[in-house]
C-alpha positions in Angstrom: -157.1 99.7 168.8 -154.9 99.2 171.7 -156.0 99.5 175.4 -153.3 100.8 178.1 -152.7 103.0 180.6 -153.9 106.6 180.7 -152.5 109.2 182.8 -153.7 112.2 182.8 -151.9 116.3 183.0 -153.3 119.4 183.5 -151.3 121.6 181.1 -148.7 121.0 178.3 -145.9 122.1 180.5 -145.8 118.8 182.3 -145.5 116.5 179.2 -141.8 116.9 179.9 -140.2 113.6 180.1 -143.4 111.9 179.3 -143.8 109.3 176.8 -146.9 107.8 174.8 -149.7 109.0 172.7 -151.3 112.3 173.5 -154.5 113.7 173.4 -154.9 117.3 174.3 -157.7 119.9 174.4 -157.6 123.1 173.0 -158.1 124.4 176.4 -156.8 121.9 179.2 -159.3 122.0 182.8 -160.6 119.1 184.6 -163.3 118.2 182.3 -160.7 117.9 179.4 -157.5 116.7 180.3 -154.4 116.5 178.9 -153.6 112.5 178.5 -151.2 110.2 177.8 -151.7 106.6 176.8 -149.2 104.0 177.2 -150.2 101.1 175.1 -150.5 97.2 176.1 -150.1 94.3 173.8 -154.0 93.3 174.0 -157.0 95.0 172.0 -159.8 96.6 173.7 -163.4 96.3 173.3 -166.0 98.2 172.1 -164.9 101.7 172.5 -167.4 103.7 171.2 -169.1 105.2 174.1 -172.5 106.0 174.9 -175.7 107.6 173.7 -175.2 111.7 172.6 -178.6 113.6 172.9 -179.3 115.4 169.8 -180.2 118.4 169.3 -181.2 119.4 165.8 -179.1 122.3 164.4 -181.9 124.0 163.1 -180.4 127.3 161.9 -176.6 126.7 161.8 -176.0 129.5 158.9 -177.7 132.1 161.2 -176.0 131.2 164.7 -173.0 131.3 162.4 -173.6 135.1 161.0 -174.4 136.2 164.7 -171.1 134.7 165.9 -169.2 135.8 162.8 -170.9 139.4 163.5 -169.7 139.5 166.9 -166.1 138.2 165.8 -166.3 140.8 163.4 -167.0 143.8 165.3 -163.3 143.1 168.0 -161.4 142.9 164.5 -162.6 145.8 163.0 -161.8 147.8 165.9 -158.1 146.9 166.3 -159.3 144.3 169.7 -157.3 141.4 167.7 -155.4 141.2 164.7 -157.1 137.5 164.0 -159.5 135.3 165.3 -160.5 131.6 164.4 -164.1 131.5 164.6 -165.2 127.9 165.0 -168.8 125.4 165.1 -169.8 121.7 165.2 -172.1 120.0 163.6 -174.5 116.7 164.8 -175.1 113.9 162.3 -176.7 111.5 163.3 -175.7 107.9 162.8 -178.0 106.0 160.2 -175.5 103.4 158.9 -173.2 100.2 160.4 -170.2 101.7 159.7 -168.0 100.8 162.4 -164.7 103.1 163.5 -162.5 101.3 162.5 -164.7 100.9 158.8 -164.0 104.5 159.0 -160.6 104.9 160.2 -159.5 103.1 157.0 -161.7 104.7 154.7 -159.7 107.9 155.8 -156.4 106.7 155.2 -157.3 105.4 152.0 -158.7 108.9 150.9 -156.0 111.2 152.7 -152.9 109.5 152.4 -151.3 113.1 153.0 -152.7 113.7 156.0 -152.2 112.7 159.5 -154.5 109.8 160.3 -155.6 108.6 164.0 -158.6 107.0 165.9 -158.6 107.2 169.5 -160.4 106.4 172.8 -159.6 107.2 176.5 -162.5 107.7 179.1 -161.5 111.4 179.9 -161.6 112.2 176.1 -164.2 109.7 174.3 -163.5 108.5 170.8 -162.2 110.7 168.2 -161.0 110.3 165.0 -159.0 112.8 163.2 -156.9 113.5 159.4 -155.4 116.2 160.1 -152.7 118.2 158.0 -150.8 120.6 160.6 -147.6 119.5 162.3 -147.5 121.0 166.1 -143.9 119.5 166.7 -141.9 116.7 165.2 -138.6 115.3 165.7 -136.3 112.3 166.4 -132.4 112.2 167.2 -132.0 115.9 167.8 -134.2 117.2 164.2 -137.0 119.0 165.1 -139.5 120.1 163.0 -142.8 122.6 162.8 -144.6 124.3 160.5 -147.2 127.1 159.8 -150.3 126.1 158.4 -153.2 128.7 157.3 -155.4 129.8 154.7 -158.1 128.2 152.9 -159.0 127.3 149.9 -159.9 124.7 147.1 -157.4 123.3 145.3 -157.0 123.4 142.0 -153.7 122.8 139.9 -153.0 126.7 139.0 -154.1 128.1 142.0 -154.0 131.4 143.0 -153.8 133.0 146.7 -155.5 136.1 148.4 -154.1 139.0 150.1 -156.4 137.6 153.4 -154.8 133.7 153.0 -151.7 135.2 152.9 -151.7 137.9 155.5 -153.1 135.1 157.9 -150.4 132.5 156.9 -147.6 135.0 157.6 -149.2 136.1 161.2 -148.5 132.3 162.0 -144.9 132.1 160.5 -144.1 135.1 162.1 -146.3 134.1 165.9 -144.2 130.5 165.4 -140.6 132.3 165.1 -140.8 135.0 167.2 -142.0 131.7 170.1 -138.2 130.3 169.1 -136.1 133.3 169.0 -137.5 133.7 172.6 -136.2 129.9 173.6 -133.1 130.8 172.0 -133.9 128.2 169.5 -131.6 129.0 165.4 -133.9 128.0 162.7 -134.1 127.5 159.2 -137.7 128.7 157.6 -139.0 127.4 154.1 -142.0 128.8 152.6 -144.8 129.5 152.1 -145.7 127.4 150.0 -148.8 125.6 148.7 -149.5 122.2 150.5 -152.5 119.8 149.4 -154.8 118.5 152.1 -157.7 116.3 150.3 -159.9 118.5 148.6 -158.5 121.5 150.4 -155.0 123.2 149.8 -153.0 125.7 152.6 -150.0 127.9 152.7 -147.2 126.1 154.9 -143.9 127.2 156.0 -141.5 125.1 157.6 -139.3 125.2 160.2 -136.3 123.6 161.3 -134.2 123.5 164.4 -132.1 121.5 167.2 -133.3 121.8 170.5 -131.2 123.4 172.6 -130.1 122.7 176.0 -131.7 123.9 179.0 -135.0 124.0 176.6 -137.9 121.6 177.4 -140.1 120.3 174.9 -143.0 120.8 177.4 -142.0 124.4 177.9 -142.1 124.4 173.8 -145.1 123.1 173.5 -146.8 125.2 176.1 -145.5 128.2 174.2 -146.7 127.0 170.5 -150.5 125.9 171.7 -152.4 127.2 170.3 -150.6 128.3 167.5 -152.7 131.4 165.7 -153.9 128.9 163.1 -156.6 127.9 165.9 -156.7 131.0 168.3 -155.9 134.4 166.9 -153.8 137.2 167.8 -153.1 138.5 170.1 -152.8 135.3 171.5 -153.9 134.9 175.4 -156.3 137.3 174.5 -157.4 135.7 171.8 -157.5 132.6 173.4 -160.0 134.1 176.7 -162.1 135.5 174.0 -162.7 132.2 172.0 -163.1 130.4 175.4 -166.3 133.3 176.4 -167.5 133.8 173.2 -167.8 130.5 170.9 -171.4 129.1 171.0 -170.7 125.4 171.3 -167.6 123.7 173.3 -164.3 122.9 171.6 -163.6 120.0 173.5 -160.2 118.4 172.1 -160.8 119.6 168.2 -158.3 122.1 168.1 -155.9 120.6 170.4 -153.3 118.3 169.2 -152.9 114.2 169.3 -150.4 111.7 168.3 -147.1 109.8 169.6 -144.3 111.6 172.1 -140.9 110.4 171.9 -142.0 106.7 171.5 -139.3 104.9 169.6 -137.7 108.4 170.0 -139.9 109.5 167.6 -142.3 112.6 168.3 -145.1 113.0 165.2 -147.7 116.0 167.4 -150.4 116.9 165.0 -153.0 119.8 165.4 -156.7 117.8 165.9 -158.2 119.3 162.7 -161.1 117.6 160.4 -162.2 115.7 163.4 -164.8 114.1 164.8 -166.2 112.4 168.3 -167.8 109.1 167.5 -171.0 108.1 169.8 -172.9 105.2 169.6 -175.9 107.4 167.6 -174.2 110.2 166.3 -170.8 112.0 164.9 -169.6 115.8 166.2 -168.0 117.2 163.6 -165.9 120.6 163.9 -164.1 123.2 162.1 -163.3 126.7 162.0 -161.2 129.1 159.8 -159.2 132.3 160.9 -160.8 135.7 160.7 -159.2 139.0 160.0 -160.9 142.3 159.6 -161.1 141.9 155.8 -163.3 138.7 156.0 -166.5 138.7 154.3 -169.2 136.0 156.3 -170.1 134.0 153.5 -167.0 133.1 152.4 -165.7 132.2 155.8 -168.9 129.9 156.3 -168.3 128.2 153.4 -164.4 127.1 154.4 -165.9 126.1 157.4 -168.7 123.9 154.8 -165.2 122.5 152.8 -163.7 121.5 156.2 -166.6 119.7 157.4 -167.0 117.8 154.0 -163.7 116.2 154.7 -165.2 113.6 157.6 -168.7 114.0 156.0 -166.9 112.3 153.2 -165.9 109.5 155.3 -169.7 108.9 156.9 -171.2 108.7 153.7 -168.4 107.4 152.1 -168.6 109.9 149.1 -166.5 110.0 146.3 
């Protein structure tokens, strides 16, 4: 792990002409930043930071159906077309494992996915393998996709009307964002992409930046997508933000390298965790339209969790 400097933003907006390895929260404010690390040549110490107090999560399932109630009740009458309904779970940290130890036991089990470990001060240590592409590119090619639905995979597998329906309010949130830049793409899908146990629907989109555009201004306008808010968004996003029980923190945000090398690889912080000293937050969350039925939506957010439970207790 490198050490470096760390400069901190308040909003997406202002990555514009920035360069380094962000981290930023689903909702930026003082508390959570949005950073940017510039790596050094030496390694840092220890990073994992200090003690979490745990509290035990002694009915998860029912804190989930009042939430998933209350979710319910602004889809069914028309307040949102979608909502992603989220939670975190506390383990507590029984083995030696360190996080690095785990860090490579993730990329040796997800070699799809996206596959980071990080620590700043503002944000703590998190470690992510993640699927979703926010925004890629390099020499002009820019890339992002729309990632949603849930489900296990299997070889013949078969979608839902509800995967479906929420995959396409994502395609169609992500084009009508750059038909409003001015922004001529190519879209490609959906189609079925694998993510360790778990399979999506993903379309893809391609495009050259135009001029006059900024890629803060882009990424301001993408995050959240409606794979981690809902719809309408702003909306969506204010009632997440009042009415989630526990504190998103930077799952949900997005992480990785900007324009270093000229490279740009922004990935969506999904099947994540923060790392203390005694303990592991996991989170995850699925999307939630009016059609969703409770149990099945709490156990997407069970598969999710599994896939950094898998890492702690290094399951096969």
């Amino acid at each position: 792990m490198l050490a470096g400097h760390v400069q901190e933003y308040g909003s997406c907006a202002e990555l514009t002409g920035q360069q380094g390895f962000v981290v930023a929260p689903f909702a930026s404010s003082d508390r959570y930043p949005v950073v940017v690390i510039q790596p050094e040549t030496q390694m840092a110490d220890d990073p994992t930071p200090g003690v979490l107090p745990i509290k035990e999560d002694s009915h998860p399932h029912d804190d989930y159906q009042a939430d998933f109630a209350h979710f319910h009740a602004h889809l069914t009458n028309g307040d949102f077309k979608k909502l992603v309904l989220s939670r975190s779970l506390t383990l507590p940290r029984t083995g030696d494992e360190t996080p690095l130890e785990l860090f490579q036991r993730a990329c040796q089990r997800y070699p799809r996915m996206f596959i980071c470990l990080v620590y700043t001060p503002q944000t703590g240590l998190w470690l992510a393998s993640t699927p979703e592409i926010l925004l890629a590119g390099e020499r002009g090619e820019w890339q992002t996709i729309a990632l949603a639905g849930t489900m296990k995979y299997e070889e013949d597998l078969r979608w839902n009307d509800k995967n479906i329906q929420e995959q396409r309010y994502v395609a169609t949130y992500i084009a009508r964002q750059l038909e409003r830049f001015g922004i001529n793409f190519t879209e490609e899908g959906p189609r079925t992409a694998r993510a360790g146990h778990l399979a999506h629907l993903r379309s893809d989109f391609r495009f050259q930046m135009p001029q006059g555009v900024s890629l803060g201004q882009l990424l301001e306008a993408l995050h959240p997508t409606p794979a981690v808010c809902g719809l309408p968004k702003q909306e969506a996003f204010r009632f997440i933000l009042e009415n989630e029980q526990h504190d998103r923190s930077y799952y949900s945000g997005f992480m990785g390298p900007l324009l270093v090398d000229g490279k740009t690889s922004l990935f969506v912080t999904l099947r994540c965790m923060q790392l203390f000293s005694n303990a592991y937050r996991l989170y995850a969350g699925g999307g939630l339209l009016k059609d969703s039925v409770e149990e099945q939506e709490w156990q997407e957010t069970e598969a999710k969790l599994d896939t950094m439970r898998n890492i702690i207790y290094n399951n096969v």
